[in-house]
N, C-alpha and C positions, 0 to 999 in steps of 0.2 A: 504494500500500500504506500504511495507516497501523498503528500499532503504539501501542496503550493500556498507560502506564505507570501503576503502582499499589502504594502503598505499603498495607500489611494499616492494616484498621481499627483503632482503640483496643482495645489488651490489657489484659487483667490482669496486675496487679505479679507479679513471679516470687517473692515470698516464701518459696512451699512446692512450687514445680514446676520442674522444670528448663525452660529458656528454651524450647527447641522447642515444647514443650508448653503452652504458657502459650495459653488460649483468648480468643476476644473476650469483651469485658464489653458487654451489655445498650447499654449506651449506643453502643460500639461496632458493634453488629449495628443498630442504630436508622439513627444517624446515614449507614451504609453502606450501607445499602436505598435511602437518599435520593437519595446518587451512583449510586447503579449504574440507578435512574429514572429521572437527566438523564443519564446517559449514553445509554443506549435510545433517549431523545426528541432527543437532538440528532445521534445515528444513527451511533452509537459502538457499535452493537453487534456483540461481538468473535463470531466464527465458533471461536476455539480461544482458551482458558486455562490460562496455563502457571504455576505457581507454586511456591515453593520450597516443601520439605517440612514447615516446621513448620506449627503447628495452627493459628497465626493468619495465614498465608496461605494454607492451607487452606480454611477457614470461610471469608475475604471472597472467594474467590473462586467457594465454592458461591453467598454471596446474588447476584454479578455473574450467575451461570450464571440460576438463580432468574428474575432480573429481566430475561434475553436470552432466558425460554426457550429454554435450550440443553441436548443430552440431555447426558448423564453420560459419555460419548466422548468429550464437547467438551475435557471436563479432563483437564490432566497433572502429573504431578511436573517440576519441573526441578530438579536436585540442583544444575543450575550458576547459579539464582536463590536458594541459599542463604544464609543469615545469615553476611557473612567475604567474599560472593564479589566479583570486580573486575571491572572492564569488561571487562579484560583477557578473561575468561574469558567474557563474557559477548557481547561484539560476535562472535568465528563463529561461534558459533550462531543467531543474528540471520540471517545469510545462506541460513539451512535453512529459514527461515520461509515458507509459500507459501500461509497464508491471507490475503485481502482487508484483514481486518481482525484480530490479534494482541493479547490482553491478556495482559502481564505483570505478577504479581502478588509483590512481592518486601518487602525492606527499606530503610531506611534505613542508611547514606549512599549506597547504591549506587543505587538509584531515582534521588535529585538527581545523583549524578555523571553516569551513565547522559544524563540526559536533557541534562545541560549538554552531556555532550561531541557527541551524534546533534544538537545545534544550535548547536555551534561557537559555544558561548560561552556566556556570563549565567551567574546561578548561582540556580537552582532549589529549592525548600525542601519536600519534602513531609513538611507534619505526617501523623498517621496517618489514613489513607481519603483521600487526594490523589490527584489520574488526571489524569496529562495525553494529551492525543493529536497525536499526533507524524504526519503524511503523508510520505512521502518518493515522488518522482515514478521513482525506479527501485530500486535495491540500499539498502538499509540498511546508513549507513556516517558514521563522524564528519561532521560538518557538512553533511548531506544530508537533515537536518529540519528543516520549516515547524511550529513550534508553534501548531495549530489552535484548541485550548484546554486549558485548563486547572481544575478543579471542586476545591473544596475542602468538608468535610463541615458547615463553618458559614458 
């Protein structure tokens, strides 16, 4: 099983929007077509997308869908990939997962925690539109991931 971690592409500043809402900027939808490319091509392509409710991980996980042709079933809200939320919250549900291959589309700091602690150690940095792919040979569980790779959007 592997399991595609992802932080939302580059947003727009929250000046006049409340944060959920805050959409990607141009640059941001650019740059994230790019990864979600190499990811397809190095055969990352997720069967289900899960991502938190705000609007910019939302959108990068329509262009992932886009780029997998995947239908529009493929996608879901996960309220517990929220902007705030902890591993805590977020490892059992990890254990409900029973597609092949799993993209989670969430925020920062929890994407790098996330990913440090599912490979028992290092410490992980995702600027915005970063994907790593993470194999685990049974159960999704701290220190039970081989970091396969990792794609940054420059």
């Amino acid at each position: 099983m592997r399991l595609l971690l992802i932080r939302h592409a580059r947003a727009a500043a929250s000046h006049h929007l409340p944060d959920a809402e805050r959409p990607l900027t141009d640059e941001g939808r650019r740059e994230f077509a790019a990864v979600a490319r190499s990811i397809v091509l190095r055969g990352g392509t997720p069967s289900a997308i899960l991502h938190s409710p705000a609007r910019r991980t939302t959108e990068t996980a329509e262009i992932l869908a886009t780029a997998a042709a995947l239908p529009a079933h493929a996608q879901g809200i996960a309220t517990w990939l929220a902007l705030g939320s902890g591993c805590q919250e977020i490892l059992p549900r990890l254990a409900d997962l029973s597609a092949e291959v799993t993209a989670l589309v969430g925020h920062e700091p929890i994407m790098s925690s996330l990913t440090s602690l599912l490979l028992d150690g290092g410490r992980s940095n995702f600027s915005p539109g970063t994907s790593a792919c993470v194999e685990f040979d049974g159960i999704i569980a701290p220190g039970q991931g081989r970091l396969l790779w990792m794609l940054e959007p420059r």
